[in-house]
DOKERO-338403 format. One record per residue: x, y, z of N, C-alpha, C in turn. Coordinates in steps of 0.2 Angstrom, whole numbers, padded with zeros to 4 digits, always signed. Example, Ala and Ser with C-alpha at 12.3 -4.5 7.8 and 13.67 -1.06 7.14 Angstrom:
residues 2
+0066-0028+0039+0062-0022+0039+0066-0016+0039 +0064-0011+0035+0068-0005+0036+0064+0000+0039 
***
This chain:
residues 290
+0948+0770+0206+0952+0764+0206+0953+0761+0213 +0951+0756+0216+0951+0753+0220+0962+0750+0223 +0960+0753+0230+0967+0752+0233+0971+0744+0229 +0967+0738+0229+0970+0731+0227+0972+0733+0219 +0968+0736+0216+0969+0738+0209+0977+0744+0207 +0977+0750+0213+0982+0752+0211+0989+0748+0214 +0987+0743+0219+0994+0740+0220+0998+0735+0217 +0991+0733+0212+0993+0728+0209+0996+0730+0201 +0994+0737+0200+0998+0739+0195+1004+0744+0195 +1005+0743+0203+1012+0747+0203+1016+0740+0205 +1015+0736+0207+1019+0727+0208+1021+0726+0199 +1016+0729+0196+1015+0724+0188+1023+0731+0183 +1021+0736+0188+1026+0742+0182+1032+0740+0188 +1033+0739+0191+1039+0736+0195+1043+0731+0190 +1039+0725+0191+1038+0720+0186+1043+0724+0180 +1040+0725+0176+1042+0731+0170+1049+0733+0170 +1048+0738+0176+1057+0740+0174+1062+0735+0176 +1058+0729+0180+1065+0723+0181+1068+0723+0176 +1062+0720+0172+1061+0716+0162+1065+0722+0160 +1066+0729+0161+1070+0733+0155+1076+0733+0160 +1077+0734+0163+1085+0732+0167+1088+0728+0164 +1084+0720+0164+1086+0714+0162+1088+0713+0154 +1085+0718+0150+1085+0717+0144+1092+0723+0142 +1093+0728+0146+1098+0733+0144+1105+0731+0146 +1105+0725+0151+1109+0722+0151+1113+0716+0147 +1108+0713+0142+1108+0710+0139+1112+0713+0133 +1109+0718+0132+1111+0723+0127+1119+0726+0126 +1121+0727+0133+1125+0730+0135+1132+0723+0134 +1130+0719+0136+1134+0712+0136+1135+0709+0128 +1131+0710+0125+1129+0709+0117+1132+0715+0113 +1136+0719+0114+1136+0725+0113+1139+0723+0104 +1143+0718+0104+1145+0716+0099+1143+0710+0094 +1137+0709+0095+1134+0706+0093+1130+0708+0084 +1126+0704+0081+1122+0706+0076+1117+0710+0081 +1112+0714+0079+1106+0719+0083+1102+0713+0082 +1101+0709+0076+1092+0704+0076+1095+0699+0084 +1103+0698+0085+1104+0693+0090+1103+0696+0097 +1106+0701+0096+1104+0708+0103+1099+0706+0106 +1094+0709+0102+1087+0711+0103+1085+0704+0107 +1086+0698+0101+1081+0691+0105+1083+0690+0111 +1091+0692+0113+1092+0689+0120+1089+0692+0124 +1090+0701+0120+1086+0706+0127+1079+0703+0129 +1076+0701+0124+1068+0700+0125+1067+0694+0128 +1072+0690+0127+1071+0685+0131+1073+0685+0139 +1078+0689+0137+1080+0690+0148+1074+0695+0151 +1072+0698+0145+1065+0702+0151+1060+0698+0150 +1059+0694+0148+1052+0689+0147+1054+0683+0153 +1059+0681+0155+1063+0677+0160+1062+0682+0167 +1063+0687+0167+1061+0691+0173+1054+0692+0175 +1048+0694+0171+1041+0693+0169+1039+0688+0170 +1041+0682+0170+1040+0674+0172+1040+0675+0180 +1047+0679+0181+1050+0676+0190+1044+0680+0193 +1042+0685+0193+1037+0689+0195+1030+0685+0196 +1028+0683+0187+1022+0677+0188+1023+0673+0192 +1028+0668+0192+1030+0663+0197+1027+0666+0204 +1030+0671+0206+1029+0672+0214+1024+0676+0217 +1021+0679+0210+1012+0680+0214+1009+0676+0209 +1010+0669+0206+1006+0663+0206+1001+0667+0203 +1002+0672+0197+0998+0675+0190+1002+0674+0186 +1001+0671+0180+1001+0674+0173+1002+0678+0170 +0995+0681+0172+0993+0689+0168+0999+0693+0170 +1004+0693+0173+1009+0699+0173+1011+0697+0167 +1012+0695+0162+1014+0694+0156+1009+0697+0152 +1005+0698+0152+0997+0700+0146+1001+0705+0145 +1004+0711+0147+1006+0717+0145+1010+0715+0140 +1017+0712+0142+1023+0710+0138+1024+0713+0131 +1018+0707+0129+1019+0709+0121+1019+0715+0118 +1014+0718+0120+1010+0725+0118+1015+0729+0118 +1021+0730+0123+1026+0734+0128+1034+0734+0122 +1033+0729+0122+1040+0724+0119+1043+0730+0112 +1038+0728+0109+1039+0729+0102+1044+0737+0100 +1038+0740+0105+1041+0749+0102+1049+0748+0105 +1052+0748+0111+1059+0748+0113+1063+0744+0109 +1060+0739+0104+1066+0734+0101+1065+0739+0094 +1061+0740+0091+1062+0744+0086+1067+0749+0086 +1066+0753+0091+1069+0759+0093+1077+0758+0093 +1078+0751+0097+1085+0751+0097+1088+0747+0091 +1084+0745+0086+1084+0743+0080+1088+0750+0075 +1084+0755+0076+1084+0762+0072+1091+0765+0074 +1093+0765+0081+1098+0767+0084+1105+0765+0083 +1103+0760+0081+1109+0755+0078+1111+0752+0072 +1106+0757+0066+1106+0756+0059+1114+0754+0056 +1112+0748+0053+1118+0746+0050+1121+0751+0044 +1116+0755+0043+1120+0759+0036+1119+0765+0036 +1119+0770+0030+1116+0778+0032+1111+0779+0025 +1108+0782+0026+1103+0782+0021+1095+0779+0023 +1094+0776+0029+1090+0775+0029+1084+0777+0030 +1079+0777+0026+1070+0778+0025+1067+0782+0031 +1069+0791+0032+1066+0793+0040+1057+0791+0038 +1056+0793+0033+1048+0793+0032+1045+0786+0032 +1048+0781+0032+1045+0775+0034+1049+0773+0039 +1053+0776+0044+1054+0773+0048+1048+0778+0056 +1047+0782+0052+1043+0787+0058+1033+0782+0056 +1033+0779+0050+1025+0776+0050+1027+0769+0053 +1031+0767+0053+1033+0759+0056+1034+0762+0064 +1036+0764+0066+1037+0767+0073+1027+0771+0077 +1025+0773+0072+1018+0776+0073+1016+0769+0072 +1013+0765+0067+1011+0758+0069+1011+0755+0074 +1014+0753+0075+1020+0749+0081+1017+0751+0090 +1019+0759+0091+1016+0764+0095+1008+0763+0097 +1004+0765+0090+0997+0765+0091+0993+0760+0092 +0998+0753+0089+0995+0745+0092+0997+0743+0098 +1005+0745+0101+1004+0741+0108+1001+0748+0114 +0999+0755+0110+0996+0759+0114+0988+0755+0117 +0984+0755+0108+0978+0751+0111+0977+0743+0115 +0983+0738+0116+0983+0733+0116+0983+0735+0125 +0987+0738+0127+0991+0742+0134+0984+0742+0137 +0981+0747+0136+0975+0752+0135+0971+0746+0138 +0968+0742+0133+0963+0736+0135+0966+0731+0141 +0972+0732+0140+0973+0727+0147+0971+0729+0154 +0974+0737+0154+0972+0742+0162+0965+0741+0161 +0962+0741+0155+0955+0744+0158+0952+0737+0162 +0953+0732+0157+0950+0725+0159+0956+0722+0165 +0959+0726+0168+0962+0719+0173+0960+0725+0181 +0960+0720+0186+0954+0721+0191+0960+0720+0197 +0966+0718+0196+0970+0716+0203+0974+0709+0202 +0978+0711+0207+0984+0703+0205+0979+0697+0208 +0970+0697+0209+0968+0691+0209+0966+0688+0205 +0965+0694+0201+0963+0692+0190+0969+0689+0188 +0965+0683+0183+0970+0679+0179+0965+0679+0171 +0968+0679+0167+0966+0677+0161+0962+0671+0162 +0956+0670+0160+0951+0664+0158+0954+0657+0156 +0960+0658+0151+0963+0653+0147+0967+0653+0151 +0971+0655+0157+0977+0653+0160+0974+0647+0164 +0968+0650+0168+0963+0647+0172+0962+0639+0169 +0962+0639+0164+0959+0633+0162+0964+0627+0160 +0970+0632+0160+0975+0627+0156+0980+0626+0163 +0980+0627+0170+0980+0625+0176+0976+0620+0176 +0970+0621+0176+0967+0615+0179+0967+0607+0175 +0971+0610+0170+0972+0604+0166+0979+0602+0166 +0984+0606+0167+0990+0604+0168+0993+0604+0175 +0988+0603+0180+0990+0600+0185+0996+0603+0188 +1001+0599+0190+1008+0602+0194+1013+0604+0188 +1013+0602+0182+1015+0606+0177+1014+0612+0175 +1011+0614+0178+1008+0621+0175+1012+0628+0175 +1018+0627+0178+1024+0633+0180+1027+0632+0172 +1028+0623+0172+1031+0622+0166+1030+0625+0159 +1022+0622+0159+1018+0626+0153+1017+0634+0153 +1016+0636+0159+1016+0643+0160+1023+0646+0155 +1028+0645+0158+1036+0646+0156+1035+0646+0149 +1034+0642+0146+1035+0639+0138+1031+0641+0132 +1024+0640+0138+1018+0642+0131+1014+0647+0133 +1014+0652+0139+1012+0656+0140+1017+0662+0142 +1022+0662+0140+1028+0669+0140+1033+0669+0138 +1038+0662+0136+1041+0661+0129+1038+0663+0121 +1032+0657+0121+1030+0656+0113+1028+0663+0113 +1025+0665+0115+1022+0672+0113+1027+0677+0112 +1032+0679+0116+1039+0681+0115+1041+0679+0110 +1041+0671+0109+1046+0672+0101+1041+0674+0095 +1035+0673+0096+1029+0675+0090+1029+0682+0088 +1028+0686+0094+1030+0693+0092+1037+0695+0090 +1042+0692+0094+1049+0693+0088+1048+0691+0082 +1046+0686+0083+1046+0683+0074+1041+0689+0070 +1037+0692+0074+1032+0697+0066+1035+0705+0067 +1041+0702+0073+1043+0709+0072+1052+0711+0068 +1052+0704+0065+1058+0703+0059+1058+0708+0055 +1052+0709+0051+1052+0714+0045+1055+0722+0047 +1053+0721+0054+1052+0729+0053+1062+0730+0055 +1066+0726+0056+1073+0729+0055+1074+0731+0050 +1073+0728+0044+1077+0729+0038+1072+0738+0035 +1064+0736+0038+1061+0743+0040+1064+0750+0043 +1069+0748+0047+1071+0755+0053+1079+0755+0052 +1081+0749+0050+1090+0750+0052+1092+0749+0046 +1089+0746+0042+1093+0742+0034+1092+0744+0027 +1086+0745+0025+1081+0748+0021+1082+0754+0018 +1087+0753+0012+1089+0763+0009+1082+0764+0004 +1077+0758+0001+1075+0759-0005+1070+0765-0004 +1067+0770-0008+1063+0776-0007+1059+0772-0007 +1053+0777-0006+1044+0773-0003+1043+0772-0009 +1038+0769-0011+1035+0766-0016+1027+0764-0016 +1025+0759-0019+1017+0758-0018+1018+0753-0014 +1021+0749-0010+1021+0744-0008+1020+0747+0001 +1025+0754+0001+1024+0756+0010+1015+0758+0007 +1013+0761+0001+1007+0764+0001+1000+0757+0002 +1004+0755+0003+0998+0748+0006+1000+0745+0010 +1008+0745+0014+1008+0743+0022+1005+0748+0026 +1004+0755+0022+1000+0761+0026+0994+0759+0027 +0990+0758+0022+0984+0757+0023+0981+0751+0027 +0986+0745+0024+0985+0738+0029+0986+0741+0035 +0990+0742+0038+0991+0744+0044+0987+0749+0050 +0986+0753+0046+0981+0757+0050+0976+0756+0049 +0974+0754+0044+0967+0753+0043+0965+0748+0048 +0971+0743+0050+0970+0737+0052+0970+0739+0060 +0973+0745+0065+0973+0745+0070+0964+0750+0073 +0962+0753+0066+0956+0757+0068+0951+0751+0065 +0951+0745+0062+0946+0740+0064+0946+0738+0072 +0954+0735+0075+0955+0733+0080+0949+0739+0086 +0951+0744+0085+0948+0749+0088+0942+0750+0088 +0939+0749+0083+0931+0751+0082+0928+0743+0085 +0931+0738+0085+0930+0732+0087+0930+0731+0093 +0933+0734+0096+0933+0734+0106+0929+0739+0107 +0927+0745+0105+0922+0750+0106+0917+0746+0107 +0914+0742+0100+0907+0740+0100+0905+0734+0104 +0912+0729+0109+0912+0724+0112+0911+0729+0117 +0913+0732+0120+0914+0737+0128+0905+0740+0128 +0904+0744+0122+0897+0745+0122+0893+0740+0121 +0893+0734+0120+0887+0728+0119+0889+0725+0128 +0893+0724+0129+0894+0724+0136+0890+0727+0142 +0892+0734+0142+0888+0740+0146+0881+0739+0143 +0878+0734+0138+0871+0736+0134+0867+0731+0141 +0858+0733+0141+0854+0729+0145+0855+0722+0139 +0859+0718+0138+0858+0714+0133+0854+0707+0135 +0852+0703+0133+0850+0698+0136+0851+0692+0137 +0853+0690+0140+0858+0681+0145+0858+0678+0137 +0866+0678+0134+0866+0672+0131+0865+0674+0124 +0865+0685+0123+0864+0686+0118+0870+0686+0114 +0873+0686+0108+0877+0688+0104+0877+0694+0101 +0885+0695+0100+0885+0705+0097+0888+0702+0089 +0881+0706+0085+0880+0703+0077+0881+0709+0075 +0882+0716+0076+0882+0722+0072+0885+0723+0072 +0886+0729+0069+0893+0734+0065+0899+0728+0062 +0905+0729+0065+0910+0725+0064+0909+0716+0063 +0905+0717+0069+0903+0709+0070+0900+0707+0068 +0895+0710+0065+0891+0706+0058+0893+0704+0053 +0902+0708+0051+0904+0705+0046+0909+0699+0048 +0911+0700+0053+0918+0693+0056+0913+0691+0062 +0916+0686+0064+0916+0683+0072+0920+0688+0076 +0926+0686+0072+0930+0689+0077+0936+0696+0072 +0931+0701+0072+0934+0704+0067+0942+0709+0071 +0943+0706+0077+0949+0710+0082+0953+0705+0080 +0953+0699+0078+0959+0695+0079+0960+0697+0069 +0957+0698+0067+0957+0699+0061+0961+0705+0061 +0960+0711+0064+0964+0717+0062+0969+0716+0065 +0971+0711+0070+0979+0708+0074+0985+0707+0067 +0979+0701+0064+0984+0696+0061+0986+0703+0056 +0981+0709+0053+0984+0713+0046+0988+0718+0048 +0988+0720+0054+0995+0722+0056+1001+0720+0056 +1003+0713+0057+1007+0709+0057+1011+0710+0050 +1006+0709+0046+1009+0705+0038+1008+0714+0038 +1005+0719+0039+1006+0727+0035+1015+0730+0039 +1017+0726+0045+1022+0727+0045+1028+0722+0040 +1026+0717+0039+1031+0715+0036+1031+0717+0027 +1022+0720+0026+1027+0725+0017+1029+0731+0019 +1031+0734+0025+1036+0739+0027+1043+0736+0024 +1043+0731+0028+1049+0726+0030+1050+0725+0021 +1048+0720+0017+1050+0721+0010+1048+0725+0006 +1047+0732+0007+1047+0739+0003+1054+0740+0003 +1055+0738+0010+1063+0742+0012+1068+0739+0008 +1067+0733+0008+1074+0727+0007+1070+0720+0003 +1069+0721-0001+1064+0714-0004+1069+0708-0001 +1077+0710+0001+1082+0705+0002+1079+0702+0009 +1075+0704+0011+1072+0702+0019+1064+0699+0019 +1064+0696+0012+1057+0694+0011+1053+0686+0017 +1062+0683+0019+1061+0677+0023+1059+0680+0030 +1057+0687+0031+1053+0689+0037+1047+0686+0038 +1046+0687+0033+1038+0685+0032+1036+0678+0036 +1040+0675+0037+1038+0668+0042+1037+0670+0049 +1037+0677+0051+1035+0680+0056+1028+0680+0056 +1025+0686+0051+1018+0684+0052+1012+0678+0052 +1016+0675+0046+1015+0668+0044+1013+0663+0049 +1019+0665+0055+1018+0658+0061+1012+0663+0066 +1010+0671+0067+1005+0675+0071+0998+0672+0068 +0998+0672+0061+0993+0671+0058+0991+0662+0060 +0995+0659+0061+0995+0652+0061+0993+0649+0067 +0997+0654+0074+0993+0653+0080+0988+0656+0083 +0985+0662+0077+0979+0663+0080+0974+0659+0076 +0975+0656+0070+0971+0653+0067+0970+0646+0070 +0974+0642+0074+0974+0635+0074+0974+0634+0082 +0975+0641+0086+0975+0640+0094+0972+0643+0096 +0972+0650+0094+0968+0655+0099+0959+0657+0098 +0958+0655+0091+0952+0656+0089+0947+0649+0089 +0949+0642+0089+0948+0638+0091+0943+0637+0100 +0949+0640+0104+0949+0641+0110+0942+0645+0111 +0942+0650+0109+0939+0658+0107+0931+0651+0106 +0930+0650+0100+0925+0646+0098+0922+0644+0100 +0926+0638+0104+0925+0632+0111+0919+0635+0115 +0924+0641+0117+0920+0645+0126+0914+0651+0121 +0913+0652+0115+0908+0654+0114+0901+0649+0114 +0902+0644+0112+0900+0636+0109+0894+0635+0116 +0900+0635+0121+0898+0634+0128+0895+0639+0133 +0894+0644+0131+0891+0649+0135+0885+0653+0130 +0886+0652+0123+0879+0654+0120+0875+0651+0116 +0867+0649+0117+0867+0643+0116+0863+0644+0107 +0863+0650+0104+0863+0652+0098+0870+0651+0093 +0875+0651+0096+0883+0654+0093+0883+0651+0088 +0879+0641+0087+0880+0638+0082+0877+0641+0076 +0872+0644+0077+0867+0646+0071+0871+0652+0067 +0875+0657+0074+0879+0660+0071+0886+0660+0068 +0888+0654+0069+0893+0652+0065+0892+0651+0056 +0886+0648+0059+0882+0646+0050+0883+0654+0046 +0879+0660+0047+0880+0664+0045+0884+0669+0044 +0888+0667+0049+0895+0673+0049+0903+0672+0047 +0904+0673+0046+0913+0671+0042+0916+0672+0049 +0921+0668+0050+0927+0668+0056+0932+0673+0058 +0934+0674+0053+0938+0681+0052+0937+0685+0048 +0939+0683+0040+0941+0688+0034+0932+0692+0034 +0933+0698+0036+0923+0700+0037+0922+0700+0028 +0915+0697+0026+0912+0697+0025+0911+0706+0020 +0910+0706+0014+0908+0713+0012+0902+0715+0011 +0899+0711+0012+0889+0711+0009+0886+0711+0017 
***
């Protein structure tokens, strides 16, 4: 690991424990609060602190971590603070193991692929050169707000999941089970086979059409979205009373459908000059069974 790489990720875990300072203090001032109201303000003042840091080394990417990070501590302080007793330890320990295993892999891929505080994400890069002297603005809003409130929003189900939820398990956790892990070891098998097409002698311009990605384009954002909705039938196993969570995954689902994979499209469109042909034959997301 190159000196500029480990300084830039001990600047970035600095970063980090600001953001939990700032969020336990949030907590601590809200002590009296509902817990779903706790949580957003905590996540908002450490996403506000994560901002002041992008702002001052003029990166972004200190936020790429955020989401990934976020979710297990607000769970946790969700269980802690269970409104009632009786609560589901067996699906609160597969809701916490989900939760865990997705922002482990998502963490994971950010260290391996981030190169120093010179790296910026692709899309931030592009969306400066378009937003001009707004760009702090937009950065603020649409790159470390909405994403914040996207993942609070798909992390609604899982209270009534950990704190609220007396019902016993049923068929319903037996297919947030499955959705859900099945849905983190596609994500998994998916970055595998993109890491190894990468490392391959491949040829300028080639496209990776095998294994997973013969069946989807993009078969990672596909296991994103099904972890989402596999958290929230945790979420109505528990409590069917908390069915209105569901507009959590509903709005993940909607902006990777209609912003990020578009995006994703564009810069494939532009960089390979087959990718059209490949669109013809390949399905976007939902893979393909044949």
């Amino acid at each position: 690991m190159s000196d500029s790489r480990t300084r830039g990720l001990a600047i970035v875990s600095l970063a980090y424990v600001a953001a939990g300072a700032a969020a336990y203090s949030a907590v601590s001032a809200m002590a009296d609060s509902h817990p779903l109201w706790t949580a957003f303000a905590a996540d908002v003042a450490a996403t506000l602190v994560i901002f002041a840091f992008s702002f001052a080394f003029n990166n972004s990417s200190f936020y790429d971590a955020y989401w990934s990070v976020a979710p297990l501590p607000i769970a946790l302080y969700w269980s802690a603070v269970a409104a009632v007793a009786g609560v589901n330890s067996v699906r609160q320990t597969l809701v916490f193991a989900v939760i865990a295993l997705w922002g482990a892999r998502l963490t994971y891929n950010w260290i391996r692929g981030w190169t120093g505080l010179s790296h910026e994400d692709w899309r931030y890069v592009k969306l400066r050169s378009q937003s001009g002297n707004l760009y702090w603005i937009v950065s603020l809003v649409g790159l470390h707000m909405m994403p914040t409130l996207w993942v609070f929003g798909g992390l609604l189900p899982v209270y009534p999941a950990v704190a609220v939820g007396t019902r016993p398990l049923n068929w319903i956790d037996a297919v947030a089970t499955m959705m859900a892990f099945g849905a983190i070891w596609i994500e998994a098998r998916a970055d595998k086979e993109l890491v190894d097409f990468r490392r391959s002698n491949r040829k300028p311009g080639e496209i990776l059409a095998t294994g997973l990605w013969a069946r989807s384009r993009h078969p990672n954002y596909f296991g994103e979205m099904s972890v989402w909705w596999g958290l929230f039938l945790f979420g109505y196993a528990a409590d069917p009373a908390y069915a209105w969570t569901g507009i959590g995954a509903l709005a993940i689902t909607a902006m990777f459908r209609f912003a990020s994979l578009p995006m994703m499209e564009e810069r494939m469109l532009e960089r390979r000059p087959h990718y059209a042909d490949h669109q013809r034959r390949v399905p976007l997301v939902f893979p393909r069974l044949w």
